[in-house]
Structure formats: C-alpha cells, structure tokens
C-alpha positions, 0 to 999 in steps of 0.5 A: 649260772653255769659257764658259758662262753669264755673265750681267747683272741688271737689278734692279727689286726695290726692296727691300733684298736680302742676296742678292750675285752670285758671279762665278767664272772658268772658270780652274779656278774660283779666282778670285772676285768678289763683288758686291751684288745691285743692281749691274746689271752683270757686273765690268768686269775680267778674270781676272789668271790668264788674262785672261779677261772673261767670268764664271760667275754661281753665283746665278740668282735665281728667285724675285726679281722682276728681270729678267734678261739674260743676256750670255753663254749656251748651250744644247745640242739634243739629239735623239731618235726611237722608234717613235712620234716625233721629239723635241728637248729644249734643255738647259743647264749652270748653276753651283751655288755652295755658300758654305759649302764655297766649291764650285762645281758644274755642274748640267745642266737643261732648257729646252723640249721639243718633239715631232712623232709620226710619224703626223702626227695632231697638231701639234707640241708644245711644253712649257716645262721652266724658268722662264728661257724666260718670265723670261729674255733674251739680249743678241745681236746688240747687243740684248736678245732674249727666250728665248721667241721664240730657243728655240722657234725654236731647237728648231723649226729642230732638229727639223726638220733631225733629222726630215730626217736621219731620215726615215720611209718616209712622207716619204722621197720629199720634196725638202728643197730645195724648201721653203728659204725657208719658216718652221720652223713652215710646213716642221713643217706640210708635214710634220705633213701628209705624214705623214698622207697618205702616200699623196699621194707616189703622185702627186708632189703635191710640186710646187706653191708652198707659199703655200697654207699662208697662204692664207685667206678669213676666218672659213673654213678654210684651203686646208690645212684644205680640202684636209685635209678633201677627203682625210680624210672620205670612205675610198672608195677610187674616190673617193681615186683621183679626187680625188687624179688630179684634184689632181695635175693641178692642181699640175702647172698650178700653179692649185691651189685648193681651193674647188671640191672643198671645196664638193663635198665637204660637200655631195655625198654620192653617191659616184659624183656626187662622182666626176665632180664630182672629175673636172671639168677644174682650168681649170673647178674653179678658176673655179666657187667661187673665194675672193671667192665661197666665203662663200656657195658652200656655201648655194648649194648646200644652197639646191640640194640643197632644190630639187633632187636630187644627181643632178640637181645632179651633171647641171647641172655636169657638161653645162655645165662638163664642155666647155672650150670652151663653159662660159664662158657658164655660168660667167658666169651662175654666177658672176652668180648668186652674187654675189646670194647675197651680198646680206643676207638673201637665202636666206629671201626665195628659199625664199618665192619661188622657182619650180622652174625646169630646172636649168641655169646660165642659168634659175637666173640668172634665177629668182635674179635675178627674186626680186632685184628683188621683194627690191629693190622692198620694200626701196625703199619700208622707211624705217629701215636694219637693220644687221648688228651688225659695222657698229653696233659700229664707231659710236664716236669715234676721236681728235676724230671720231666714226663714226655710221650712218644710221638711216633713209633720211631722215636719209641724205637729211638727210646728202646734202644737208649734204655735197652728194653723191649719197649718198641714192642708195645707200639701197637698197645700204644696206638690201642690205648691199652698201654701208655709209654712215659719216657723221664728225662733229668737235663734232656737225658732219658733216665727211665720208661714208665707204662701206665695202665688204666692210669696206674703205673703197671712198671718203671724201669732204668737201662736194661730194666734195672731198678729205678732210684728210690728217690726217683721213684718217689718222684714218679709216684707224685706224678702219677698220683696227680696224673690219676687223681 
C-alpha cells in the first residue's frame, strides 16, 4: 500500500479529552502507536519493519474543535461527462479504525464536486462534500496551506483540462494554446462563453487578448457582460450578422471595445438603425464611447432619444462618423460634449433649458455648453456647497488627522487664507462636482488641502503649497484608499 493520509493536530481545545491518536503503519498495518490527543505532532520514529516515517492516522476528530494539519495527504480526481455536462468530484481514503476488533479500514469519501453544463447557461458550480475543505490544511511546500483555496484550484484546473480533452462541437475550434497563462477560473469563463455563443466560431473571434475579461469600469458591467449582452438581447438574425462582422474586424485590430456597441444596444431599438450603427468602422466605434465617458454614454443618448428621433439619431452618427477621414472634428465636439454630462446634475438643468437645435455634433456642443454656463452663472452666486453622500462619508478621522468638507464657500475662503493657496478658486468646481476640497486637521489646526478627483488625490499641499510630511502623507493615502475602494 502507498502513503497515504498521515497527518499532525494542532489542538486548541483546552479541555481534557479521552480521545488518543492511533498511528498505523502501511506495512501490513501491524505495527501500532498510541498517542494522547494534546500532542501536536505525529511520532518522530520509523517502523522497525520497514523503516517507514510516515503514519496512518485512524482518528479524524470532526467535531472537536482543533485545527488540523495535515502532513501527508492525497486526493484523486475523478472526471465524468453526459449529455448535459462536464464534472469533477475530488475524493479521498481515510482509515477507520475499530478498537475493539483492533481493524483497520480504508473508507473512500468525497471532498468537492464541481460541474460545468455544456450549454454554457451557468457558471461553473462548486459544492463542498466534506468538512476538512473549511476545517483542514495541508503542510506543502514547507507552509501550511489551506484545503479551501488547494482544492477548488485543484478541481478547477481538472475540469478544465477534461472539458479540453473532451470537447463538444461547440468549442472544438479553440486553440487551447492560446489561453496558457490565464487562471483557471478566466479559461472556465472563456469557455462558459464559447458555449453560449457557438456561433462566434463562424468568425474566428478567437483571436483577441483576453485581458477583456478583467476589464472594467466600476459600478458598470464588464466588457465580458457588455458583449454577453450586445450578443444576447436581440435574435435577429441581420442584426447577428452585423454585429458579429463588425466584431471581428475589431479583433483582428486588436482594439476590441465594447462600449460603443453597448451603448447602441440598450438604446437603439430600430433594427435597421442599429444595423448601421453596428456597422461604424472599429477605428471610430472605439472612439465614441470609450471607458472614461461610459458612465454617462447611456444618459446621453436617452437625453437624445427625449429630443430626437432614433432616425434622426442614427442619421447624426452615421454622416459624421461614417468617414475615416473627416470625423475628427466630430469626435472632438462629441467627446467635449460628454465631458459635461459629467458634471452634477446637469440632466435636469438641460431638460429646462435646452433649445432643439439640428442634430449635428458641433450645435449640440454648443447648445450643451451654452446651457453650462447658465449652470455655471447660478452656482457662483450659491454660498453653501451640497455634497454627494460618497464625499461626506469620507469626513472621519484617520490616525491623529481628521478629514472634514467645507460647508460653504465662506469657510473655503476662511481655509484659503489659513493655508495661503489659491484654493477659494475652485468653489465653482465644488458646487459642479468636478473637484473635491478636504481640509486635514491634527487637534483642531488645519495642517493641509487635498483635492480629490474622481476619487483620487490629484494634489495635497502644506501652507503655501509646500510639501506635505511624508508620514502625513502616508496617512492621507490611507484615506484616500479606503474613501475609493
């Protein structure tokens, strides 16, 4: 018989236990140690039949409260398939020992189970199937490993290879080879997705990098979940054609990004605008809505579609963007456009002020920006700042400083001149949002101004914008961490 399952408990049950470890060797199972339960290690000696140092341990102790390493342990994967998926269950051999017949047995159990269906309408799932995964860990490698994070990775990395080595017609065109290097749950993912969409074989989209899978903007879906989206919600098959067409010629640039599309897709409803919008050039597509502009893409165009129609929308992009060689200009006014959507609350003043205008790039630019300015106007006259509730939550005291807001573009002039900066000047980026000002006190004294943007520190500066101590610092990057996590 080979080794298996020797193991060491570290006990931290204070009360006394009748409970002993029995040690048997895997000679035959002849030769026997006896140890109490509160010695945390296995025998430091060797069989004298047959030299051997490591043990069976015929105890397992569930339901004590210790915690248990093991030093010596297998598991065998064991794979399976049917109609409807693929599946991984990791097992184990325990001995059983019986004291009053002094037998020893060797019981087979079960550990996790995991499983992936061929349709890819799921994720994989995962079940524990005993309790060592949580209570259990393995000295490997000269440290203690624990059971829940070996096994699953264990079972992922089987089920993977298995689903390679058996392959439905579904994925049997991907080259395995080209996604060495990823995680075992980024490689289950690609699959899950594949399997979904079989039809994307038709268009080798196999070819792009599969960083896209981590990507993300937060607080909105992922690329994955965008394009999952742009492939899942609408069945016809003209509009497939287009989209997947467009796809792969992006892919095959290697500029894939799906926030154009995305955009088009939850606010187009047209089929046959969303065909042309689908079919814009990849080197325009990836321009339009882009990462740093998707949080308010989608309200510009619903602010769109308020004003205009789809056709009318559909008819904009596709005379302005529709040339490689003269949308430039377009996009630049677009992209000016909607960085002003960005500013607070700036949807509700443009629904009470805006003017029709025609629908080009360059006087909807300038119709945004005129109703700006009257936005701009009333705010420089409103003496008390109104916060976001993200920005006043962050108002706490971190170590020995204490993080507080201006109330109102008095007490920032108040600030400005304690600290002799120009910061007064940037009450009207307060009211917009576009900038926030921290003021850090030690003891009640205001020490520095911070100016957080997007929620990252974009400066922090001392009295006359000298430089900040270095363990000060380290205490507002802290912060600042926590504020943007």
């Amino acid at each position: 018989m080979s080794l298996e399952n020797s193991w060491i408990l570290t006990h931290v049950n204070s009360e006394s236990t009748k409970y002993f470890h029995h040690y048997f060797c895997t000679c035959k199972h002849i030769w026997r140690l006896k140890t109490a339960i509160h010695e945390p290690f296995a025998p430091d000696v060797v069989c004298p039949n047959c030299g051997n140092d490591y043990f069976l341990d015929a105890d397992e102790f569930l339901n004590m409260k210790a915690t248990k390493i093991w030093k010596f342990f297998n598991w065998a994967s064991v794979v399976d398939q049917n109609e409807y998926s693929w599946s991984v269950t990791l097992k184990y051999k325990t001995p059983s020992y019986d004291e009053k017949t002094d037998e020893l047995h060797i019981i087979e159990n079960e550990l996790l189970y995991i499983n992936l269906k061929k349709d890819g309408s799921e994720r994989y799932e995962m079940k524990s199937l005993s309790p060592l995964v949580s209570k259990y860990s393995l000295f490997l490698d000269e440290s203690v490993q624990q059971f829940s994070k070996l096994l699953p990775v264990s079972a992922k990395r089987t089920l993977s290879e298995f689903i390679f080595s058996h392959r439905s017609q579904e994925i049997a065109w991907i080259d395995e080879e080209k996604i060495q290097g990823y995680s075992f749950d980024q490689k289950l993912a690609f699959i899950q997705f594949f399997l979904k969409h079989s039809h994307l074989q038709e268009h080798e989209f196999f070819v792009w990098n599969l960083t896209f899978l981590d990507q993300h903007t937060i607080g909105y879906p992922t690329q994955l979940q965008m394009l999952d989206f742009i492939a899942d919600h609408r069945s016809e098959k003209i509009l497939k054609k287009a989209l997947y067409s467009s796809y792969e010629k992006q892919i095959k640039l290697g500029i894939y990004s799906p926030y154009s599309d995305y955009t088009f897709a939850r606010t187009i409803d047209n089929v046959d605008f969303l065909v042309q919008l689908y079919h814009l050039s990849p080197d325009v597509k990836r321009n339009l809505f882009t990462e740093e502009t998707f949080n308010v893409a989608l309200n510009f165009m619903q602010f769109l579609k308020r004003h205009y129609t789809q056709k009318q929308i559909t008819n904009c992009f596709m005379k302005e963007f529709g040339n490689l060689r003269k949308y430039k200009a377009a996009l630049q006014h677009l992209t000016d456009t909607l960085r002003m959507f960005q500013t607070r609350g700036i949807l509700e003043i443009l629904d009470q002020h805006f003017i029709k205008v025609k629908l080009t790039t360059r006087a909807l630019h300038n119709e945004v920006a005129r109703i700006s300015h009257i936005a701009s106007y009333a705010l420089q006259s409103k003496e008390m700042f109104d916060y976001d509730e993200r920005y006043t939550q962050a108002c706490k005291k971190v170590d020995d400083l204490e993080f507080k807001l201006p109330v109102s573009v008095m007490e920032l002039g108040f600030w400005a001149r304690m600290l002799r900066n120009c910061m007064f000047g940037y009450s009207r980026r307060i009211h917009l949002q576009t900038s926030i000002i921290y003021g850090v006190f030690r003891d009640d004294e205001l020490l520095y101004g911070v100016e957080i943007q997007n929620l990252q520190i974009t400066q922090a500066k001392a009295m006359m914008n000298a430089k900040v101590l270095e363990d000060d610092m380290k205490i507002i990057q802290k912060w600042c961490s926590a504020f943007s996590a």
